[in-house]
C-alpha positions as CSV (number, residue, x, y, z in Angstrom):
1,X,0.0,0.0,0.0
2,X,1.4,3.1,-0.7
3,X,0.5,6.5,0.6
4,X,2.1,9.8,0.1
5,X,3.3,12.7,2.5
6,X,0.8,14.6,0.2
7,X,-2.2,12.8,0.6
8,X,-1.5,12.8,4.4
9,X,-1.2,16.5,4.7
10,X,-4.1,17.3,2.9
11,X,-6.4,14.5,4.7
12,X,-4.8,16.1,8.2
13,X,-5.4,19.7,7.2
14,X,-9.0,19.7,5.9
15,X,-9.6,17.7,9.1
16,X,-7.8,20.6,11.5
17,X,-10.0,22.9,9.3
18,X,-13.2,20.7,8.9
19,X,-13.9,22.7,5.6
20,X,-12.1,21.9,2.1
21,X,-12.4,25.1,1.2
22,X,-10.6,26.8,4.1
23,X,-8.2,23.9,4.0
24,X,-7.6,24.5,0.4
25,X,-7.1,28.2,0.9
26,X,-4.4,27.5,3.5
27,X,-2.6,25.1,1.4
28,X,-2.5,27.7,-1.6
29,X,-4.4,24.6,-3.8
30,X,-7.9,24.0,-5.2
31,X,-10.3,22.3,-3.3
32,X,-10.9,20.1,-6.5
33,X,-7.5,18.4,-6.2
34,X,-7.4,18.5,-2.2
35,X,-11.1,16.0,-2.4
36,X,-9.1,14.0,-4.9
37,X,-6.5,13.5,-3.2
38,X,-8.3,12.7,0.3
39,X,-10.7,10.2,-1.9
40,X,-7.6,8.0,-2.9
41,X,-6.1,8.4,0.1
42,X,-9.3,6.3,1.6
43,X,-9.6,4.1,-1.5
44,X,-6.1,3.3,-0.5
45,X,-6.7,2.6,3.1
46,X,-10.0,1.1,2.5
47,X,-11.7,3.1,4.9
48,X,-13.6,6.5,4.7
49,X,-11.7,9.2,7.0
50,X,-14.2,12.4,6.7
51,X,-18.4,12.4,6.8
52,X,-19.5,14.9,4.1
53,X,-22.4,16.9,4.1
54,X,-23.0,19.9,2.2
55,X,-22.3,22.3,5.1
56,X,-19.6,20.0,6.9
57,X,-16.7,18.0,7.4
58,X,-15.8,16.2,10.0
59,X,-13.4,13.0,11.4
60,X,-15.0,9.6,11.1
61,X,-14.0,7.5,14.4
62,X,-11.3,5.8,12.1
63,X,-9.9,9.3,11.0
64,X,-9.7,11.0,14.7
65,X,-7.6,8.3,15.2
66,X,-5.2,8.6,12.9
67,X,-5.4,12.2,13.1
68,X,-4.5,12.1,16.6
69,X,-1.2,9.5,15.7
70,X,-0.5,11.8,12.8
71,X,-0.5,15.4,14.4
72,X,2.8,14.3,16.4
73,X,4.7,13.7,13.2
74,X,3.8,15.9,11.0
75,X,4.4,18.5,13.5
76,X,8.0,17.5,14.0
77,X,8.5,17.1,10.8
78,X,7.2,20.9,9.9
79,X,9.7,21.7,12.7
80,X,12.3,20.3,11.0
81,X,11.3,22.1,7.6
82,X,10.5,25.4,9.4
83,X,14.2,25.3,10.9
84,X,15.8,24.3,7.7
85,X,14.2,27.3,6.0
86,X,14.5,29.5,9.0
87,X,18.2,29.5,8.6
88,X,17.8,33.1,6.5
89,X,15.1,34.2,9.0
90,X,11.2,34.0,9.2
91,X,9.4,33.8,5.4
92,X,6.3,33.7,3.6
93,X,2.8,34.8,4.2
94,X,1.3,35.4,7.8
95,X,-2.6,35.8,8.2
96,X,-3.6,37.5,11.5
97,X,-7.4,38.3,12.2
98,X,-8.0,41.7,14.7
99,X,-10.1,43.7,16.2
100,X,-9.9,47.0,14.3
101,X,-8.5,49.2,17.8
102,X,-6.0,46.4,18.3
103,X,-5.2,46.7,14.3
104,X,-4.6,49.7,14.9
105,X,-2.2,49.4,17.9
106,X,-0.3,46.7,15.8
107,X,0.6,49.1,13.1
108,X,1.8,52.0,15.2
109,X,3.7,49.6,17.8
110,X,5.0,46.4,15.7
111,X,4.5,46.1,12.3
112,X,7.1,48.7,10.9
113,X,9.8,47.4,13.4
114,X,8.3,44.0,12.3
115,X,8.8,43.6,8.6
116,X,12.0,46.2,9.1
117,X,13.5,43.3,10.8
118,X,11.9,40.4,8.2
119,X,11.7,41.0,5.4
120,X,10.7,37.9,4.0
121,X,7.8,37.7,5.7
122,X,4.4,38.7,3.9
123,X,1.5,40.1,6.5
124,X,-1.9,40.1,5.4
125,X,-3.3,41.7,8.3
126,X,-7.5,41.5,8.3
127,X,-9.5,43.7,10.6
128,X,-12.7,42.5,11.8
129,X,-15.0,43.3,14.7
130,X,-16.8,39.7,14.5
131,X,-15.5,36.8,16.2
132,X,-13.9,34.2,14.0
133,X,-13.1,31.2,14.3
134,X,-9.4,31.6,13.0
135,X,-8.6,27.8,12.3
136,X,-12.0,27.1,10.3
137,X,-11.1,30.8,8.0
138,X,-7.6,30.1,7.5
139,X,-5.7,32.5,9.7
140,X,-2.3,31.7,11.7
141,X,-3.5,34.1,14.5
142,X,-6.2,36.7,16.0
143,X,-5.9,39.2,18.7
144,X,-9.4,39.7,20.3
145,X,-9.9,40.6,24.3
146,X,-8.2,37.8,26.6
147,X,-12.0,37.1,27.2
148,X,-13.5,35.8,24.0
149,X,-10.1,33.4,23.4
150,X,-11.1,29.9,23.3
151,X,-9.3,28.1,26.2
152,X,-7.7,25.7,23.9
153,X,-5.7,28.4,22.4
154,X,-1.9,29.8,23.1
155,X,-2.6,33.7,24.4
156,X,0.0,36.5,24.4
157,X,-1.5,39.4,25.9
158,X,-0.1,42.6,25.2
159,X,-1.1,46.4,26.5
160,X,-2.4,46.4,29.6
161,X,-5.3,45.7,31.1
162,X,-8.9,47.0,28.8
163,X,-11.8,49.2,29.6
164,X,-14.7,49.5,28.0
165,X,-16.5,53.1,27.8
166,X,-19.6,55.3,27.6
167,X,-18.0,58.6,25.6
168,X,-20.2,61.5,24.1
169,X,-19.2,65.3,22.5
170,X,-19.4,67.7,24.9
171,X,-21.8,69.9,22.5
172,X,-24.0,66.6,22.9
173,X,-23.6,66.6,26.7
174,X,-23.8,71.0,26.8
175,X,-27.4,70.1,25.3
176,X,-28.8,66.7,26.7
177,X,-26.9,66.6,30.2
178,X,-24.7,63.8,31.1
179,X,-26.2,60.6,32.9
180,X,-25.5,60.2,36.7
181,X,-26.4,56.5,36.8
182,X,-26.3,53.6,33.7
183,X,-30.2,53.7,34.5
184,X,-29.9,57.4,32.8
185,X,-29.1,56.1,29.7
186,X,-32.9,55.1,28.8
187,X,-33.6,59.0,28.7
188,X,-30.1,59.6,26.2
189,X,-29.6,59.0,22.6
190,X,-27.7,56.5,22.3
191,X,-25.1,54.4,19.1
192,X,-26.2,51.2,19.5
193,X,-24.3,48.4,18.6
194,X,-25.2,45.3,16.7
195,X,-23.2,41.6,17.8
196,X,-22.7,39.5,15.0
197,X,-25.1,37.1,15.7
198,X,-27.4,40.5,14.8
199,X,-28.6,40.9,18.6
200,X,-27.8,44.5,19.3
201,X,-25.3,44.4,22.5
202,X,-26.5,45.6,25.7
203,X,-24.1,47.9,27.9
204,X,-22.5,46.7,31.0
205,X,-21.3,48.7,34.2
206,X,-20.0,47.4,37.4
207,X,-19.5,49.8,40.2
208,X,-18.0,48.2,43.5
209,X,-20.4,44.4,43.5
210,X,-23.2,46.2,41.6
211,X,-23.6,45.3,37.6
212,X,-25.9,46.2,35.8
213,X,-27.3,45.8,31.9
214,X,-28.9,48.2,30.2
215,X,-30.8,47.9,27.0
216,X,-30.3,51.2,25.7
217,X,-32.2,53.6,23.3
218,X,-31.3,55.2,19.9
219,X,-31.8,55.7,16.5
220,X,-28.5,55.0,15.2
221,X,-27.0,51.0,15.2
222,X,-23.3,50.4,13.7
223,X,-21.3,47.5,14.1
224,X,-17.7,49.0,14.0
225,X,-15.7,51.0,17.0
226,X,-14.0,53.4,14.5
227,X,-17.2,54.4,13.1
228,X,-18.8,54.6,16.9
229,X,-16.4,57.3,17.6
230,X,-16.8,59.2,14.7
231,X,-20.6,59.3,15.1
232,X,-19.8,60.9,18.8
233,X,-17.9,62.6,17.9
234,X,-20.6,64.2,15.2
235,X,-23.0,64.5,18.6
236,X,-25.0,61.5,17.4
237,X,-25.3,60.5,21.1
238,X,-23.3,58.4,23.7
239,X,-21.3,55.5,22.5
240,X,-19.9,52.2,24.6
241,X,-16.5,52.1,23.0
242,X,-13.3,50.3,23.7
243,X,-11.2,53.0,25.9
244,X,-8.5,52.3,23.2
245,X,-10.9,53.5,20.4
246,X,-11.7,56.9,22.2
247,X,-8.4,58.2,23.1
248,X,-7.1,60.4,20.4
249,X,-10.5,62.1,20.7
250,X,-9.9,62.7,23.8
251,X,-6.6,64.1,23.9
252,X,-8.2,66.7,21.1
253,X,-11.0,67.0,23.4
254,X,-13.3,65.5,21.0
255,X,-14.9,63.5,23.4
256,X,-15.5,62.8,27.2
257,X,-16.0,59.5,28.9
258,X,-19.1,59.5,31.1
259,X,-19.9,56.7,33.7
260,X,-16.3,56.4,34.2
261,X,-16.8,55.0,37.5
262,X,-19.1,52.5,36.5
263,X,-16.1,51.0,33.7
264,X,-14.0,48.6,36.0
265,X,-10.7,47.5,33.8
266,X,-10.7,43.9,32.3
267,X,-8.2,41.5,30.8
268,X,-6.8,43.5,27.8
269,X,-5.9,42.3,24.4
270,X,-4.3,39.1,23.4
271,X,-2.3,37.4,20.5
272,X,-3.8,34.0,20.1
273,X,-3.4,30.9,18.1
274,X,-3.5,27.4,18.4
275,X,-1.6,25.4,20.5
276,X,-2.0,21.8,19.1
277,X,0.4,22.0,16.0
278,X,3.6,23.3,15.2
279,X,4.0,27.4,15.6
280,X,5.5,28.2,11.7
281,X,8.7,30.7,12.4
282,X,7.0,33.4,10.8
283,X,4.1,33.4,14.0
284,X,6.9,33.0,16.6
285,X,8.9,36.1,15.7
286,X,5.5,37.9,15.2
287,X,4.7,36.7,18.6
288,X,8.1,37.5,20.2
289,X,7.5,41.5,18.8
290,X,4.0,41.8,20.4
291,X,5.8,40.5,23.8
292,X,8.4,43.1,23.6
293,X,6.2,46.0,22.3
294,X,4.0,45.3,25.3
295,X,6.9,45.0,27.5
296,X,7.6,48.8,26.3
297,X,4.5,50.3,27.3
């Protein structure tokens, strides 16, 4: 029986990714010649490795298995490759998924010094508010808040702790008043934000042990920080904004946080990626430059 290195990478990947088409992506093929080659690979074994349907893939019992036995050693031996290559420093392309504040931070804080330093290395850098699952879209890493990383995930945080804010133009707070309690917000307009499962978000304060959700009014819904600010910044109303977001509007005095005291700090931002498979050189020195930009600040 013979089976190639190829047909065992492509079988492993599309069952990391559970999709052919992200799989293919990844590998730079088509997802034509990735099912062909997964189909002989179980007409060679004599045994079907993936259930099909037309919105899934997934392991069969036989092909967790050998997943499982295979990770190990194709792992090592993309270890070996990487280090081979490496020898001239990091290379090729890097996907990383981000929020669009911590985007942001990334290209003031690491990127130039980054690709200064390689070269060789080709960032696509993809901002998105949503949260993705980065294995099943084809992406080596995310940053999101340390609190929406799966647990199953390697997590370099980076830039402190986070806050989350209520901000608002003073012209809009000269004319409307500014709200003493979260409860206040009801009689306020307010930018509303929409989650991507389409549920609009509902604000949440803490003061001390009391929390408290609010539901909150308005006319306006977005779905994007950067365009939160700018719409308080226009006197729209009162936004719930990443602290981050916010702050060059308020060093210009664009904008002024409100309900400060009810905005405890959380677990800030985070490099993530997964854990279970060999790190490509190209992550680790990306990696190594968020650790020592953080360290900085």
């Amino acid at each position: 029986m013979e089976v190639s290195l190829a047909d065992l990478t492509a079988f492993s990947t599309v069952a990391r990714y559970r999709s052919f088409r992200a799989a293919a992506d990844a590998m730079g093929v088509s997802r034509s010649s990735l099912s062909h080659a997964v189909r002989g690979l179980e007409e060679r074994l004599g045994v079907r490795l993936l259930h099909r349907t037309t919105r899934s893939v997934s392991p069969t019992e036989v092909g967790a298995r050998l997943l499982r036995r295979l990770g190990p050693v194709l792992g090592e031996l993309d270890a070996a490759l990487a280090e081979a290559a490496g020898a001239e420093g990091p290379a090729g392309p890097l996907r990383i998924n981000a929020l669009e504040a911590a985007a942001r931070w990334l290209l003031a804080e690491v990127v130039p010094a980054f690709l200064d330093r390689h070269p060789r290395v080709e960032l696509d850098l993809v901002v998105d508010d949503r949260l993705v699952d980065i294995v099943a879209e084809g992406f080596d890493a995310g940053v999101r808040l340390r609190e929406a990383v799966p647990q199953d995930m390697v997590a370099v945080p980076f830039g402190g702790e986070a806050r989350f804010l209520a901000v608002a133009s003073p012209a809009y707070l000269a004319a409307q008043g500014e709200p003493a309690t979260p409860e206040d917000l009801k009689r306020h307009r307010c930018i509303r934000q929409r989650l991507a499962s389409g549920k609009p978000y509902r604000w949440e304060f803490q003061k001390g042990r009391q929390e408290l959700t609010v539901d909150v009014p308005g006319a306006l819904t977005l779905n994007n920080s950067g365009l939160m600010v700018a719409a308080a910044i226009a006197g729209l109303g009162i936004a719930f904004v990443p602290e981050r977001a916010a702050a060059a509007a308020f060093a210009e005095g664009r904008l002024r946080p409100v309900l400060a005291d009810w905005s405890p700090s959380i677990a800030g931002l985070c490099l993530y990626f997964p854990g279970h498979r060999h790190v490509p050189t190209a992550l680790r020195a990306f990696a190594d430059a968020v650790r020592a930009a953080g360290r900085q600040r």
